[in-house]
C-alpha positions as CSV (number, residue, x, y, z in Angstrom):
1,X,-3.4,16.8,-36.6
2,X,-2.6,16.2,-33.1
3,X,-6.1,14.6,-32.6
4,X,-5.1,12.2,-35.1
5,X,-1.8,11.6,-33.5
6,X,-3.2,11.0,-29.9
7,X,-5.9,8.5,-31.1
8,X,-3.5,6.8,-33.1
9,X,-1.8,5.7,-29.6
10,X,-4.9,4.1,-28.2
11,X,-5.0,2.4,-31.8
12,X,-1.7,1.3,-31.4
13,X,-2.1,-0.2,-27.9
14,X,-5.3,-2.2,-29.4
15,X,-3.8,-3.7,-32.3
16,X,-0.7,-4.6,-31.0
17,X,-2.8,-7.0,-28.1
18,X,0.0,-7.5,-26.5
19,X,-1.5,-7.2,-22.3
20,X,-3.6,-9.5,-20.8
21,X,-2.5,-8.6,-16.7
22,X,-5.3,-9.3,-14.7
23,X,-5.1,-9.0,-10.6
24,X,-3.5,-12.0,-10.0
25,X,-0.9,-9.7,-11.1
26,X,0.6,-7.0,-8.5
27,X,-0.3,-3.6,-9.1
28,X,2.6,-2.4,-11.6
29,X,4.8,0.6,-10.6
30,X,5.5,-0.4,-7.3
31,X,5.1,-2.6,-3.7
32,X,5.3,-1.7,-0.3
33,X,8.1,-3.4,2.0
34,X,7.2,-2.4,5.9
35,X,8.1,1.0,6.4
36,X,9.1,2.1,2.6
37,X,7.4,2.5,-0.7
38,X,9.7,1.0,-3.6
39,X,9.0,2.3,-7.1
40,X,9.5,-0.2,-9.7
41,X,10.7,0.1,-13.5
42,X,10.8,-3.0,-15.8
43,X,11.0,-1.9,-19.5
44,X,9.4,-5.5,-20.1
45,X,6.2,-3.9,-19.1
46,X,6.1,-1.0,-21.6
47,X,5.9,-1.2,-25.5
48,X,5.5,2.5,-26.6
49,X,6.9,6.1,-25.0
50,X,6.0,9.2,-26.3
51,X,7.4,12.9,-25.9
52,X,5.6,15.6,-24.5
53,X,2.5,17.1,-26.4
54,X,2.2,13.4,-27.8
55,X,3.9,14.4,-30.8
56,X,6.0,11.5,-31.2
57,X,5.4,7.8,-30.3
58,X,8.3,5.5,-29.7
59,X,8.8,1.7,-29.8
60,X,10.3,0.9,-27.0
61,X,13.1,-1.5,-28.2
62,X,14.5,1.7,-29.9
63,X,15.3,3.7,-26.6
64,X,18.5,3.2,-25.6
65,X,17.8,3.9,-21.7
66,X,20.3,6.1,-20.0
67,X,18.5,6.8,-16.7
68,X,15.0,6.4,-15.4
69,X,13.1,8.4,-13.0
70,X,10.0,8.4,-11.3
71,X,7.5,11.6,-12.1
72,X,4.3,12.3,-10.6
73,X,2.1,14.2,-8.5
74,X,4.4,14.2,-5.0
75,X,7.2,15.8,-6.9
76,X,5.1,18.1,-9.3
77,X,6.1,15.9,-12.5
78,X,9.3,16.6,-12.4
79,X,11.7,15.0,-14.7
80,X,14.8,15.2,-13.0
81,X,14.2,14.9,-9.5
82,X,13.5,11.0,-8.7
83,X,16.3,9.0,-10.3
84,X,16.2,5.9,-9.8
85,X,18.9,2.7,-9.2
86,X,19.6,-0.2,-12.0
87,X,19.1,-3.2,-10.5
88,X,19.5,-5.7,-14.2
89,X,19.1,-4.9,-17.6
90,X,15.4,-4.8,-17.3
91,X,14.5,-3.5,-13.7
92,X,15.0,0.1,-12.0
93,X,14.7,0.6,-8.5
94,X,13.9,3.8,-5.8
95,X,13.5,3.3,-2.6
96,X,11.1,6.1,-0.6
97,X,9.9,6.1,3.0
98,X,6.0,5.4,3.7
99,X,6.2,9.2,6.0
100,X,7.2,10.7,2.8
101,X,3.8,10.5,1.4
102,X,0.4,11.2,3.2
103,X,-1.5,8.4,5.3
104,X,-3.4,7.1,2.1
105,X,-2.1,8.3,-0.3
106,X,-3.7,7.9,-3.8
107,X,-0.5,9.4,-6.1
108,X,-0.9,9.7,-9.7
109,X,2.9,8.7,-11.7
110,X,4.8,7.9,-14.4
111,X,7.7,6.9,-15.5
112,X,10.5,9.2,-17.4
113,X,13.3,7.5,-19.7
114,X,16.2,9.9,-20.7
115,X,14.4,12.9,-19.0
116,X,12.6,12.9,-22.1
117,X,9.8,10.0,-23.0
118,X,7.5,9.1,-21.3
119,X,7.0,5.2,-20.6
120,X,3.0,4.8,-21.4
121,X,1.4,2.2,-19.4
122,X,-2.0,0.7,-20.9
123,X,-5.7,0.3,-19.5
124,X,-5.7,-3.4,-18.6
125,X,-3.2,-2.6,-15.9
126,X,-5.5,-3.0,-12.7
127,X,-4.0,0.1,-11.3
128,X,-3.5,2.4,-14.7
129,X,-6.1,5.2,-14.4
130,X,-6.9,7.8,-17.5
131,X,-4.5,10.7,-18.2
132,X,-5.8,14.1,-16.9
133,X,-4.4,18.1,-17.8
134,X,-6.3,20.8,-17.3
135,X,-9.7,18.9,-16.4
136,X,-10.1,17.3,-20.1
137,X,-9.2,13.7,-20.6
138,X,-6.5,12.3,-22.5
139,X,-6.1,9.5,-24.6
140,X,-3.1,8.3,-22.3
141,X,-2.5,6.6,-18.5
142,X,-0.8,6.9,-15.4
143,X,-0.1,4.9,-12.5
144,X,-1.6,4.8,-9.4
145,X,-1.0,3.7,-6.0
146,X,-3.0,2.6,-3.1
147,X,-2.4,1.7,0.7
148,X,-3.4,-1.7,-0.8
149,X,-3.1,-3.7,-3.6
150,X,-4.0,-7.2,-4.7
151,X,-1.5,-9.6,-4.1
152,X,-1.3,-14.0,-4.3
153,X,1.4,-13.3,-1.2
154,X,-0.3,-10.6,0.7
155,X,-1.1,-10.1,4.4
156,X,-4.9,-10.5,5.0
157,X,-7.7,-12.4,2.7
158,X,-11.1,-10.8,2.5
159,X,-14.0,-13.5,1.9
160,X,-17.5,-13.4,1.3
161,X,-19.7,-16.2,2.0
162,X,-22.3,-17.4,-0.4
163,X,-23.8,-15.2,-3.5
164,X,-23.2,-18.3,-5.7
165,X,-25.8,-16.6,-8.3
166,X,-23.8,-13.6,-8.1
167,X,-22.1,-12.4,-11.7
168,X,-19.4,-10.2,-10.1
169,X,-17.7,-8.6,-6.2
170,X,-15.9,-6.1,-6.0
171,X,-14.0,-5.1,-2.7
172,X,-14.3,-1.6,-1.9
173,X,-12.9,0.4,1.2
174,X,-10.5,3.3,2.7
175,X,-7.6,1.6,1.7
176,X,-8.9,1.8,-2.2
177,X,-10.6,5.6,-1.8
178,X,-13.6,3.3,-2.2
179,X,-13.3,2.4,-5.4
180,X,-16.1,0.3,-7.2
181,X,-13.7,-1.6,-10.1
182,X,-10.3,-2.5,-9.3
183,X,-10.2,-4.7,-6.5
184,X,-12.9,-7.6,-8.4
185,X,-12.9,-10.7,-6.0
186,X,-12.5,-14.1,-7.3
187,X,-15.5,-16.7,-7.0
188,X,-14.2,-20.1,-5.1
189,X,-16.8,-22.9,-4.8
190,X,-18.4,-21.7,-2.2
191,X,-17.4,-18.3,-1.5
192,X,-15.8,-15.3,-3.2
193,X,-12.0,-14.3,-2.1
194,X,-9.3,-11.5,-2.5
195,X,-5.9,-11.7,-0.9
196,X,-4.5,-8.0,-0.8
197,X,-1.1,-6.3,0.3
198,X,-1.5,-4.0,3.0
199,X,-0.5,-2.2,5.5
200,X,-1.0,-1.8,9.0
201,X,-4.0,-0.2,10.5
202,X,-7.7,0.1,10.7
203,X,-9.6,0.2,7.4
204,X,-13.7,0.3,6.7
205,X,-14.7,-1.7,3.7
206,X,-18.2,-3.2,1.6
207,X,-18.6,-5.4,-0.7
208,X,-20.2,-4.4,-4.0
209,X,-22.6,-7.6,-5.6
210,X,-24.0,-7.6,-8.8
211,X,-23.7,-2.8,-8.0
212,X,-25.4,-3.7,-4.9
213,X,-23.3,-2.1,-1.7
214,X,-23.4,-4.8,1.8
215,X,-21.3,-4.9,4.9
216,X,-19.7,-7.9,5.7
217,X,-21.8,-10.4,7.0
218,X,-19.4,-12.2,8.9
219,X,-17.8,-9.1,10.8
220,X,-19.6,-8.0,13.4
221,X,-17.2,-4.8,13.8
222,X,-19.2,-2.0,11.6
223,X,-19.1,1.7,12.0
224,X,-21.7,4.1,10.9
225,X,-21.4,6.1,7.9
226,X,-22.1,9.5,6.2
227,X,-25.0,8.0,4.4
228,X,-26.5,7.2,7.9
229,X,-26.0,3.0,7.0
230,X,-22.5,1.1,8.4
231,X,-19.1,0.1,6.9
232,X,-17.3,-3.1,8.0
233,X,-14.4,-2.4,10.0
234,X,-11.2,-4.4,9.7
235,X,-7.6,-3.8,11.9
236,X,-4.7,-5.0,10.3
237,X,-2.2,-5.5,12.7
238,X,1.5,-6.6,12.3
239,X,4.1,-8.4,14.5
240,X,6.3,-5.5,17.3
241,X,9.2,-7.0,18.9
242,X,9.8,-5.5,22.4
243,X,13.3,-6.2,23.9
244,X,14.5,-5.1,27.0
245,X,18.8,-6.0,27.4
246,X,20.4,-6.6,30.6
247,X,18.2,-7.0,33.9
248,X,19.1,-10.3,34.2
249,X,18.8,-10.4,38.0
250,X,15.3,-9.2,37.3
251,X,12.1,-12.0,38.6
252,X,10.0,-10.9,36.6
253,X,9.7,-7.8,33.7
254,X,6.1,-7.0,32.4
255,X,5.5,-5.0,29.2
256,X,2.6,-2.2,29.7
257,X,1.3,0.2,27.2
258,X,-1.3,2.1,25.2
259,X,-2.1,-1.2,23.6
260,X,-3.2,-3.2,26.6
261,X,-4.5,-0.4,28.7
262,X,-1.0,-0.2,30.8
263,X,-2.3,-3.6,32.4
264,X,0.8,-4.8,34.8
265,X,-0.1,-8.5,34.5
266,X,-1.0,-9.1,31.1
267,X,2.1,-9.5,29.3
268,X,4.6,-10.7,30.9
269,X,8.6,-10.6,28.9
270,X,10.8,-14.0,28.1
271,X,14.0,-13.8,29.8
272,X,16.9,-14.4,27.2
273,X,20.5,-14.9,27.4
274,X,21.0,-11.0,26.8
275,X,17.6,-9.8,28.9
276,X,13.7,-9.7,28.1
277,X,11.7,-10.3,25.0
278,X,8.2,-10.4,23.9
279,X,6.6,-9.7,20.3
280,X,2.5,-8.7,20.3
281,X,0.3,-8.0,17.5
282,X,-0.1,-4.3,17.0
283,X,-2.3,-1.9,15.1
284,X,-0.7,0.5,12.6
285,X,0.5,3.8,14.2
286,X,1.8,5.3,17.4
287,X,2.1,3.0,20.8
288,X,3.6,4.5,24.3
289,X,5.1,1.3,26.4
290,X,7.3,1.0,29.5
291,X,9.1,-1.9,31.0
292,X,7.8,-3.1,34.6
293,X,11.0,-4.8,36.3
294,X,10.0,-6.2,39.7
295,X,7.4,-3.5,39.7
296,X,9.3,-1.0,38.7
297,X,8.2,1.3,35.8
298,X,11.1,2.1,33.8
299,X,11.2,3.5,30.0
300,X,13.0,1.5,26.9
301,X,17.0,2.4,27.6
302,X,18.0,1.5,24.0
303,X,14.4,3.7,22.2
304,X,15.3,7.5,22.3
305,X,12.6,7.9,21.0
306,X,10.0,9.1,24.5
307,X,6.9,11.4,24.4
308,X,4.7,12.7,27.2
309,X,1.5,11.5,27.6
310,X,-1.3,13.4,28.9
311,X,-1.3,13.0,32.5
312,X,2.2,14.0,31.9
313,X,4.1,10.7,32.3
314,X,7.3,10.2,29.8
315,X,6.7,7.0,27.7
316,X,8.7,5.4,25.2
317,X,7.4,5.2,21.7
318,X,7.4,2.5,19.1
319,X,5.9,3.0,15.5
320,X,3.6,0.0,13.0
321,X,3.6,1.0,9.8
């Protein structure tokens, strides 16, 4: 009976033919705004929830929703830990930090109306992945999310010349766990494209043609993998604004660090109306930095937040996420 019941939902999904989302949309679930990770309800999105055990299905214009929260694999599917905010009548919000969750991360989710039912995404969501429990598949989907996800508004545009005879690219890399389906590129005149969201940081990637794995041809950064060939390496880097108040009788400030070798010439600060100001293009993670004020090395006064380095020199710190 419950086999009956459970394929029933996947016939439900079919003949209702309601979801044609390809990746022009975002991934659904979620986005990622600089340093936090914002789960993402909109009860426009979902048609059917069911109850535990898939014993019941439920349209989901009968639910009259009382709460929402977000279940999944970082809080051990818990029902009632992960409420989330009303933002409309449609849309629930909850906001979590990027350090929550590990470096790339790959989390598994769902959503949870009531504490009860659970909102039932379908396949043709790019990011919906098959329901697992206990190592046997079922006939249901979750969520997933990615360090990166295809997006018309996103922050880097992957391109690969040529293959005009080519039936289909996929984009595959450590941002995706190198997965060979979900980021397909789209074929321009000339070239194949994919614009994705993503954050800050060095990433290896291929491109898959016609199931046929090739670096970049135009990136002459590669680094050598576990199958003794090469990845494409690509460093996404994202705008750090250094400021430096007061000093105003200062000639000149200069702004050293990790990310320039502690050169103390190459940057040199803006003088303001408040101090010194400079904004570089960083790679994701950690970066030590100091002030140079008419060649004196000073730390940031207004960053508590100082390390040692290993020559034991204190250093200020500044985070790209």
């Amino acid at each position: 009976m419950k086999q009956i019941v459970l394929y029933s939902i996947l016939l439900f999904l079919v003949l209702r033919g309601l979801y044609t989302y390809g990746q022009t949309e975002p991934f659904k679930g979620y986005r990622i705004e600089g340093d936090e990770l914002i789960f993402t309800f909109d009860k426009r999105d979902y048609k059917i929830a069911t109850a535990d055990q898939f014993s019941n299905v439920f349209d989901f214009e009968d639910l009259d929703i009382k709460n929402v929260v977000v279940s999944g694999q970082f809080n051990n599917w818990s029902k009632r830990k992960w409420y989330m905010t009303r933002i409309d009548e449609n849309r629930y919000e909850l906001r979590k930090k990027l350090s929550d969750f590990t470096d790339e991360f790959s989390w598994e989710f769902k959503f949870v109306i009531n504490n009860a039912f659970w909102a039932e995404p379908v396949e043709e969501y790019v990011n919906a992945v098959r329901a697992f429990k206990n190592g046997h598949a079922l006939p249901a989907y979750n969520l997933k999310m990615y360090t990166a996800y295809p997006d018309k508004n996103g922050n880097v545009t992957f391109t690969l010349n040529g293959y005009d005879d080519a039936s289909e690219v996929v984009l595959s890399g450590s941002f995706n766990k190198w997965n060979e389906e979900i980021f397909t590129m789209y074929k321009n005149e000339d070239c194949w494209t994919l614009k994705l969201k993503i954050r800050p940081g060095e990433y290896q990637y291929k491109f898959i043609v016609d199931g046929k794995w090739i670096i970049d041809p135009d990136n002459p950064r590669k680094k050598r993998n576990e199958f003794d060939g090469f990845n494409s390496v690509i460093d996404i880097k994202a705008p750090m604004k250094f400021i430096l108040n007061g000093f105003l009788d200062a000639g000149e400030v200069i702004l050293a660090g990790s990310f320039n070798n502690w050169s103390e010439n190459k940057y040199k600060m803006t003088r303001t109306k408040s101090g010194w100001a400079d904004t570089l293009m960083l790679s994701g993670g950690k970066h030590h930095y100091k002030f140079i004020v008419d060649g004196e090395w000073i730390v940031d006064p207004d960053n508590p937040v100082r390390e040692y380095d290993l020559r034991g020199n204190i250093n200020s710190v500044c985070m790209v996420k």
